[in-house]
FIKOLZA-1660 file (N, C-alpha, C; in steps of 0.1 Angstrom, whole numbers, plus 5000, padded with zeros to 4 digits):
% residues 160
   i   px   py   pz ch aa at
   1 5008 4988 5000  A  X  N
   1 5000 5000 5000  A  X CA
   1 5009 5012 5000  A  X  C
   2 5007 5022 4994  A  X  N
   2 5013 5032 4991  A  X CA
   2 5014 5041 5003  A  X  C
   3 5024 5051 5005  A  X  N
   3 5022 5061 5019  A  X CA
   3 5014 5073 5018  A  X  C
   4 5006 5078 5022  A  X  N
   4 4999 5089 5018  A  X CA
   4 5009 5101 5024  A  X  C
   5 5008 5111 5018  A  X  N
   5 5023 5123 5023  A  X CA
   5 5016 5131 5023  A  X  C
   6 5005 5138 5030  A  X  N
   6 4996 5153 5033  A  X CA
   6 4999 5157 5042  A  X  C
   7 5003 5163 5046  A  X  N
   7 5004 5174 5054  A  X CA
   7 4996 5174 5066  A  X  C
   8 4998 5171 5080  A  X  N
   8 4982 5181 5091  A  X CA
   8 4982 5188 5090  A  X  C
   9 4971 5191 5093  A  X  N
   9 4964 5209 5095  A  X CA
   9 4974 5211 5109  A  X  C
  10 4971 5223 5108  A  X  N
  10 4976 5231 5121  A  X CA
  10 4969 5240 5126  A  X  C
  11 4967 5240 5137  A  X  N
  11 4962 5252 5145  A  X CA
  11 4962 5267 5141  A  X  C
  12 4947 5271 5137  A  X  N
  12 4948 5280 5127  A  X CA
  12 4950 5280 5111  A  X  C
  13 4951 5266 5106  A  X  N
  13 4949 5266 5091  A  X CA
  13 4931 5270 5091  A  X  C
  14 4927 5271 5073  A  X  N
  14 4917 5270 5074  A  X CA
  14 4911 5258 5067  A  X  C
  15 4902 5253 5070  A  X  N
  15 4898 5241 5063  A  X CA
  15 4887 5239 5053  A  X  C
  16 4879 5257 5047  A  X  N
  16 4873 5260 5040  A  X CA
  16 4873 5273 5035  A  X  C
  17 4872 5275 5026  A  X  N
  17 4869 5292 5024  A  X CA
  17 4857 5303 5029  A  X  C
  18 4860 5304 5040  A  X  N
  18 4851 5313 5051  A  X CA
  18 4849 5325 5045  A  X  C
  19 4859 5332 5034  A  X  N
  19 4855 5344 5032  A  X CA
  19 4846 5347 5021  A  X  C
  20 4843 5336 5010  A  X  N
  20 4832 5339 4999  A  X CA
  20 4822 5339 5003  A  X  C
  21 4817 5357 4997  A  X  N
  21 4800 5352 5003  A  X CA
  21 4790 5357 4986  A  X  C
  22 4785 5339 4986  A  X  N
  22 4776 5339 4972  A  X CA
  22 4765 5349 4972  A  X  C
  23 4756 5354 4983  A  X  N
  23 4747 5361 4981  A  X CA
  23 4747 5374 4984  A  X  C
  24 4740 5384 4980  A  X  N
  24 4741 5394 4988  A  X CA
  24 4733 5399 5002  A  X  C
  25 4743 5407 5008  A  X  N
  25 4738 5409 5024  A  X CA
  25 4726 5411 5027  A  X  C
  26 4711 5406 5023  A  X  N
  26 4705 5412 5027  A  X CA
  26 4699 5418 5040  A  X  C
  27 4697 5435 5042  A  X  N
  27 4691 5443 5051  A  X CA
  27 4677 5444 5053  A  X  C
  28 4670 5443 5062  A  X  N
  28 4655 5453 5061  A  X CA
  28 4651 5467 5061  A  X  C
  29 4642 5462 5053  A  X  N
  29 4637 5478 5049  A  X CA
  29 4633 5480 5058  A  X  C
  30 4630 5494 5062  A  X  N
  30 4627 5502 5072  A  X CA
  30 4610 5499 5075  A  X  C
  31 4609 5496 5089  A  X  N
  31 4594 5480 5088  A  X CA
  31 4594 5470 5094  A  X  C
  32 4603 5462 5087  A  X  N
  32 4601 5456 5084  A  X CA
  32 4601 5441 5101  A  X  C
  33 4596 5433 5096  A  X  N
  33 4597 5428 5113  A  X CA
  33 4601 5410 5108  A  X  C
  34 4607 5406 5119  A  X  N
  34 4611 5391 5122  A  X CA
  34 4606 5384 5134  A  X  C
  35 4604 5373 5133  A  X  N
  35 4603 5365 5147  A  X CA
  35 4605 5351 5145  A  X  C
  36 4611 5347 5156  A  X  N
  36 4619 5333 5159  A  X CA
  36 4612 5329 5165  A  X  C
  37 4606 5318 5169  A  X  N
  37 4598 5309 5179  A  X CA
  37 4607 5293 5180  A  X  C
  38 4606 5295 5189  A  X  N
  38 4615 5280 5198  A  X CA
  38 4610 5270 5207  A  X  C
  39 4607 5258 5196  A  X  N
  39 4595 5249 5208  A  X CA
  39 4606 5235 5205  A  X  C
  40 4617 5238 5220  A  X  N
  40 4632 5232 5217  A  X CA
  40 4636 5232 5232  A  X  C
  41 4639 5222 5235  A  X  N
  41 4648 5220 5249  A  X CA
  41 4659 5227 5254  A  X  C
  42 4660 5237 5260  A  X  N
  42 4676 5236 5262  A  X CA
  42 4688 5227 5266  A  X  C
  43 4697 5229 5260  A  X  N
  43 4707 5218 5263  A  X CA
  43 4706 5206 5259  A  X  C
  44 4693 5205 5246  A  X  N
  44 4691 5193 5244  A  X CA
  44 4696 5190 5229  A  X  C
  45 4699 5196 5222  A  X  N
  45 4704 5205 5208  A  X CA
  45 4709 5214 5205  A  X  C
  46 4715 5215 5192  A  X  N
  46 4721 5227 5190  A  X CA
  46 4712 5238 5186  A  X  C
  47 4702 5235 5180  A  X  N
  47 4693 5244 5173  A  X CA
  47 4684 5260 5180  A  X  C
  48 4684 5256 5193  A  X  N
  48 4681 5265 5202  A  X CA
  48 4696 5275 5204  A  X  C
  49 4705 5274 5204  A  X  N
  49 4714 5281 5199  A  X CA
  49 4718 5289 5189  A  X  C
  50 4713 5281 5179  A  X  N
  50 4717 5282 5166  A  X CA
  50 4706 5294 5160  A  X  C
  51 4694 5296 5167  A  X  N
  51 4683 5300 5163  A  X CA
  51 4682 5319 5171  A  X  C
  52 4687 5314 5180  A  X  N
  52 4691 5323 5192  A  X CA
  52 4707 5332 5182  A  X  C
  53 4715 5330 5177  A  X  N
  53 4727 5335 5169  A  X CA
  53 4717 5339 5154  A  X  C
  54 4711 5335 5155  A  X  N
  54 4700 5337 5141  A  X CA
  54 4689 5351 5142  A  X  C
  55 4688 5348 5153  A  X  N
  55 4677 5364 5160  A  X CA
  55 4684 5370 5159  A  X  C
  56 4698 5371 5167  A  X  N
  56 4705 5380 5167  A  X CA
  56 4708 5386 5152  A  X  C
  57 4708 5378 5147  A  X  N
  57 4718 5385 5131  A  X CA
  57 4704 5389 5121  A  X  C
  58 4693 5386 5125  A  X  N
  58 4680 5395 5116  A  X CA
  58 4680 5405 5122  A  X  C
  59 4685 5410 5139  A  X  N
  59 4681 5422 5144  A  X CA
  59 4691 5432 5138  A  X  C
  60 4706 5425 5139  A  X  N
  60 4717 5435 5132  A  X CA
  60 4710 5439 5118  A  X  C
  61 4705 5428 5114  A  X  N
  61 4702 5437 5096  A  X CA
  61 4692 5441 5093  A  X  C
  62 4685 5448 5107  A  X  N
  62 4675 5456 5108  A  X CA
  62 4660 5454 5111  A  X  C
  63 4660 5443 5110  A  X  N
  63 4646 5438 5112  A  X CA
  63 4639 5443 5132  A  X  C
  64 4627 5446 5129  A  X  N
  64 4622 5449 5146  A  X CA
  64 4622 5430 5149  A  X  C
  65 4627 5428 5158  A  X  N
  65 4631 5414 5158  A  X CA
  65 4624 5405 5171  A  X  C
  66 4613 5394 5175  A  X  N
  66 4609 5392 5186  A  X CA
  66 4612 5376 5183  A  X  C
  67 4610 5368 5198  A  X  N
  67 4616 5358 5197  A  X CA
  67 4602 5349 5208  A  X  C
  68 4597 5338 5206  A  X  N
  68 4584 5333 5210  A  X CA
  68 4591 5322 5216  A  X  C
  69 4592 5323 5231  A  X  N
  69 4593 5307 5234  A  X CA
  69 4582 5301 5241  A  X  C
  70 4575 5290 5237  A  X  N
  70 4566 5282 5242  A  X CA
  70 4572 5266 5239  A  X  C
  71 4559 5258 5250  A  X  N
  71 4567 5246 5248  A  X CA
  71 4578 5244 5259  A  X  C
  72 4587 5234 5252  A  X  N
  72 4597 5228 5258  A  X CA
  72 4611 5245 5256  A  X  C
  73 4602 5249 5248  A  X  N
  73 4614 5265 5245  A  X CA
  73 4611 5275 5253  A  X  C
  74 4604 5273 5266  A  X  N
  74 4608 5286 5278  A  X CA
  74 4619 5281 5287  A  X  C
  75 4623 5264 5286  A  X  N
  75 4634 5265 5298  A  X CA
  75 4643 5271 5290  A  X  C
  76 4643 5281 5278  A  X  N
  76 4657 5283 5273  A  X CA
  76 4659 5296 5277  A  X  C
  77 4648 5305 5288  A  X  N
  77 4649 5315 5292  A  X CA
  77 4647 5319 5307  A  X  C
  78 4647 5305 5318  A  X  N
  78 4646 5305 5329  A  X CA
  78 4663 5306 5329  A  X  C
  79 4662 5316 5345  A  X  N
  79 4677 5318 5350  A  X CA
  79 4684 5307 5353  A  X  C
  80 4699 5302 5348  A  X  N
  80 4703 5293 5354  A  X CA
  80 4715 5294 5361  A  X  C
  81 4725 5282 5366  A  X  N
  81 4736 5285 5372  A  X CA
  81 4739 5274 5385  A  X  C
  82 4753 5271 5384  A  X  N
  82 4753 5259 5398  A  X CA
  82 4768 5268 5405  A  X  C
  83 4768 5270 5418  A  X  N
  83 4759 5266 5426  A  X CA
  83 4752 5278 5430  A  X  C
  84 4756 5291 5429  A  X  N
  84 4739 5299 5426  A  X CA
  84 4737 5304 5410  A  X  C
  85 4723 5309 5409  A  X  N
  85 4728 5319 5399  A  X CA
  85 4733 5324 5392  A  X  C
  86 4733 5322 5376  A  X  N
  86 4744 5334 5368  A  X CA
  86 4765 5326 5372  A  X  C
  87 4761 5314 5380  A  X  N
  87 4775 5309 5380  A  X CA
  87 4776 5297 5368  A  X  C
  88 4785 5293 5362  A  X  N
  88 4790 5286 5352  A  X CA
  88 4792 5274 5358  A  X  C
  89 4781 5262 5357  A  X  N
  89 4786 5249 5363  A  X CA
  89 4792 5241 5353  A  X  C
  90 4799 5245 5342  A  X  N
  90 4805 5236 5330  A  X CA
  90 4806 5248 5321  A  X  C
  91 4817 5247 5309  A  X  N
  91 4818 5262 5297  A  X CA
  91 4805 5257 5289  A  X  C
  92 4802 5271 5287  A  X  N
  92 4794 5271 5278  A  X CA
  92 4776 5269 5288  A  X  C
  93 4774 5269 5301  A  X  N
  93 4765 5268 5309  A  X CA
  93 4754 5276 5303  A  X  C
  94 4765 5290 5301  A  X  N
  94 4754 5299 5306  A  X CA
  94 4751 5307 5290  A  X  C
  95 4752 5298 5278  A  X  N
  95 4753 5304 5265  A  X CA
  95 4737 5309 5263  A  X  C
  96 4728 5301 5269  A  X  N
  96 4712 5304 5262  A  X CA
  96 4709 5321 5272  A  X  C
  97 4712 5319 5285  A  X  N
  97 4710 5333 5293  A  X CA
  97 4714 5340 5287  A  X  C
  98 4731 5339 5282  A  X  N
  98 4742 5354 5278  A  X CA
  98 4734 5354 5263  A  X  C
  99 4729 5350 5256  A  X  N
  99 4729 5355 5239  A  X CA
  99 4714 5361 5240  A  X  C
 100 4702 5356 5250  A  X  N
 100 4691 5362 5254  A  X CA
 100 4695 5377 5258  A  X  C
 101 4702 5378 5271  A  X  N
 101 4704 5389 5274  A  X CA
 101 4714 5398 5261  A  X  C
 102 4719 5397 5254  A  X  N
 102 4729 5402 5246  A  X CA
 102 4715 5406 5232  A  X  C
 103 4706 5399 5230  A  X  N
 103 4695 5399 5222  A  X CA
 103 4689 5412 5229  A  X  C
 104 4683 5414 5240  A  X  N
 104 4672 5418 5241  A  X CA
 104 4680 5436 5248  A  X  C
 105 4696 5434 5248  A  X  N
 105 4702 5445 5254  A  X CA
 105 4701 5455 5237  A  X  C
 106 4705 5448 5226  A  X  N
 106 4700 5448 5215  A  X CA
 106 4689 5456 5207  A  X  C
 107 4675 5453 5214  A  X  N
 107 4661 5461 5211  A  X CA
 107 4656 5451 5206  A  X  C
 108 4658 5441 5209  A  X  N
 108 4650 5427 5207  A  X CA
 108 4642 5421 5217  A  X  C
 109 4630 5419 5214  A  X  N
 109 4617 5411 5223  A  X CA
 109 4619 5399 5226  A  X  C
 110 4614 5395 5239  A  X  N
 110 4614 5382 5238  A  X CA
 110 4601 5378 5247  A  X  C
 111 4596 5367 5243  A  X  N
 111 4584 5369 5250  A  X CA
 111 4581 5351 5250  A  X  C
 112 4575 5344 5266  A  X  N
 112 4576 5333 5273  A  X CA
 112 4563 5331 5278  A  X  C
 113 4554 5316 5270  A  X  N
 113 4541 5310 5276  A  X CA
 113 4543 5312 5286  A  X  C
 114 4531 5314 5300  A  X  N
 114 4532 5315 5309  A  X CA
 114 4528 5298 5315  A  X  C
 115 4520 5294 5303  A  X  N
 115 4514 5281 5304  A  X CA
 115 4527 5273 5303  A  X  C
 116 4532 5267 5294  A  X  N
 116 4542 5257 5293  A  X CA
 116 4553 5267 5308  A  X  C
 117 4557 5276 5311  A  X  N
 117 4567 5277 5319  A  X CA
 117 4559 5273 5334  A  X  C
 118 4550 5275 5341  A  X  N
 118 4544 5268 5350  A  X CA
 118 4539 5254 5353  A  X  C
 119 4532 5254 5339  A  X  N
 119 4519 5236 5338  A  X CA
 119 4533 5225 5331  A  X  C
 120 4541 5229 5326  A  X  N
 120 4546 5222 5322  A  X CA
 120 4560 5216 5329  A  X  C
 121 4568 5227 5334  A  X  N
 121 4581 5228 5335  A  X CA
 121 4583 5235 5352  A  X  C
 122 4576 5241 5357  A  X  N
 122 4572 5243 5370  A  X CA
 122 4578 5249 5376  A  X  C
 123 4583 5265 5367  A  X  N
 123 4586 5275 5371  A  X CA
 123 4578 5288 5370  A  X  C
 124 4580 5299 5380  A  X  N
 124 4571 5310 5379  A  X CA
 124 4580 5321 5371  A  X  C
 125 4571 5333 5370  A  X  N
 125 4579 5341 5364  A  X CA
 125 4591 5349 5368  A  X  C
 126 4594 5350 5380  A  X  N
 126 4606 5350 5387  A  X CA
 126 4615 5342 5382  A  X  C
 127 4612 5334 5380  A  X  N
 127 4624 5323 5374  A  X CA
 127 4631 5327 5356  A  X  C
 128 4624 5333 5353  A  X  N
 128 4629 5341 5341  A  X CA
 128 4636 5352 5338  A  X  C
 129 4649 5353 5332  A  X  N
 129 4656 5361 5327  A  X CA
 129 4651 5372 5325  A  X  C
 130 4654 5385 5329  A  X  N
 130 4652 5398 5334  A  X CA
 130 4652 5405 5319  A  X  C
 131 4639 5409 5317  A  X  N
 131 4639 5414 5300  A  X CA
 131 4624 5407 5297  A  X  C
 132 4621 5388 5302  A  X  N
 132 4615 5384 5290  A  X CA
 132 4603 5388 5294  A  X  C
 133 4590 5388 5284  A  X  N
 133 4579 5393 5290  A  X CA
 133 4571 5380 5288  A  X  C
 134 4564 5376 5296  A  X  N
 134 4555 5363 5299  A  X CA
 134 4544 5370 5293  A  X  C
 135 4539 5360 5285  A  X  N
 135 4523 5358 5279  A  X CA
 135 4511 5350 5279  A  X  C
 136 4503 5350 5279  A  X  N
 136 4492 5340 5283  A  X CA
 136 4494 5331 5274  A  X  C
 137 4492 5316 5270  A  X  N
 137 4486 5305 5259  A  X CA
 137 4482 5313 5250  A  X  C
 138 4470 5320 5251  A  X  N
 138 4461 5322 5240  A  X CA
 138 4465 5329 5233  A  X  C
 139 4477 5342 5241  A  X  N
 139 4491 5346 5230  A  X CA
 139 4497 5345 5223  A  X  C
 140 4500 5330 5224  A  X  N
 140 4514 5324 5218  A  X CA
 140 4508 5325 5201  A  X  C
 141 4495 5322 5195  A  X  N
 141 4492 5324 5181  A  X CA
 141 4488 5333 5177  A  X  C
 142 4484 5343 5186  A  X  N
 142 4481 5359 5188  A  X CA
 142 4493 5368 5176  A  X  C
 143 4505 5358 5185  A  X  N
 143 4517 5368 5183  A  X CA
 143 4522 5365 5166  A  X  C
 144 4521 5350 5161  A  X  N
 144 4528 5351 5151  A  X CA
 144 4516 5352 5141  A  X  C
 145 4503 5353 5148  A  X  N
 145 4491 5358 5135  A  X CA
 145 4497 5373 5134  A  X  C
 146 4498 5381 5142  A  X  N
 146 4502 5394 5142  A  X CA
 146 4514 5395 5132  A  X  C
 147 4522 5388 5136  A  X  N
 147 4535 5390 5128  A  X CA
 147 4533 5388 5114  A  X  C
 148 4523 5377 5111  A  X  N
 148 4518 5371 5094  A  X CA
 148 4510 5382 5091  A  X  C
 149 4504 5388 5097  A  X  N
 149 4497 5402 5089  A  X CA
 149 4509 5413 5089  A  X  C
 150 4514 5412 5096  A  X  N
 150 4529 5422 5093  A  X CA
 150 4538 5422 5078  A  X  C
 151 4535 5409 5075  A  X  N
 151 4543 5403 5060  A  X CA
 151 4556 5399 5068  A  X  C
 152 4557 5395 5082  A  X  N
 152 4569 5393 5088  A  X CA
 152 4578 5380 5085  A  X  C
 153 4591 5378 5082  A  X  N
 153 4600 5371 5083  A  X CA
 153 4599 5357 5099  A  X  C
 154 4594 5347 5097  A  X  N
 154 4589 5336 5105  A  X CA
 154 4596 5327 5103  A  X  C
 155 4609 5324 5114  A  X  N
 155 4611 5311 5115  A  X CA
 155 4609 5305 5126  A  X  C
 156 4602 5291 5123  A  X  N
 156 4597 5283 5130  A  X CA
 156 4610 5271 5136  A  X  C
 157 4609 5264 5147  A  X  N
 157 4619 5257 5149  A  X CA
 157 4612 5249 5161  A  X  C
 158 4609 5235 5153  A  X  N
 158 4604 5223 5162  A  X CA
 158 4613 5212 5166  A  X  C
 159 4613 5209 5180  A  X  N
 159 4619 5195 5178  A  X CA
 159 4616 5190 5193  A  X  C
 160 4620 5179 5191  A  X  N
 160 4610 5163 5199  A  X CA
 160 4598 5157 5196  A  X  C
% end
């Protein structure tokens, strides 16, 4: 068998071309509105992360930007922390609090079933991240009917 002779990567090579960008940037027009909704576990996936870095980057390109967690997607906005509060019990602990707060210091909404965060998951609103505003059930379709007559930008994001 022949010897293969490549080279490792090194720390700091790159392993793709990160700087071509095929489309153009698109911005919002002045208006224009976004909403993310999150019916997603924390810590259970990446996607609540991933969606959360996604809010953030519609708000940068202008969009009025709100973010719907219902479901299994309000524990992604209860305070956490071992052994109190806001402490880091492993890296990366505290990424759903820090990108919420970094979202909403921003001018971005965020807004938390009051149903799924009590009936479901059996926290009060005290238990929530300072910013979010709790909403009734009967809200949660309220909000992205509102947003569909807006002509708003809706991403949906299910899982389990």
């Amino acid at each position: 068998m022949p010897a293969v002779e490549i080279p490792h990567h090194k720390k700091g090579d790159f392993l793709v071309d990160y700087e071509e960008k095929v489309f153009e940037d698109v911005k919002a027009e002045p208006g224009e509105k976004a909403l993310v909704t999150f019916h997603t576990v924390a810590f259970e996936g990446s996607i609540g992360l991933v969606n959360l870095l996604q809010a953030t980057r519609l708000l940068r390109k202008g969009f009025e930007t709100s973010i719907l967690l219902y479901g299994p997607g309000v524990t992604l906005g209860v305070q956490r922390g071992f052994p109190r509060l806001g402490d880091d019990a492993f890296p990366g602990h505290q990424n759903f609090n820090n990108q919420l707060a970094k979202f909403m210091s921003e001018g971005g909404k965020v807004y938390c079933c009051r149903f799924a965060l009590q009936a479901l998951y059996g926290h009060g609103e005290a238990s929530l991240i300072e910013g979010i505003r709790p909403i009734g059930p009967l809200d949660t379709l309220d909000l992205v009917l509102l947003h569909r007559k807006a002509g708003a930008f809706i991403l949906d994001t299910w899982t389990l």
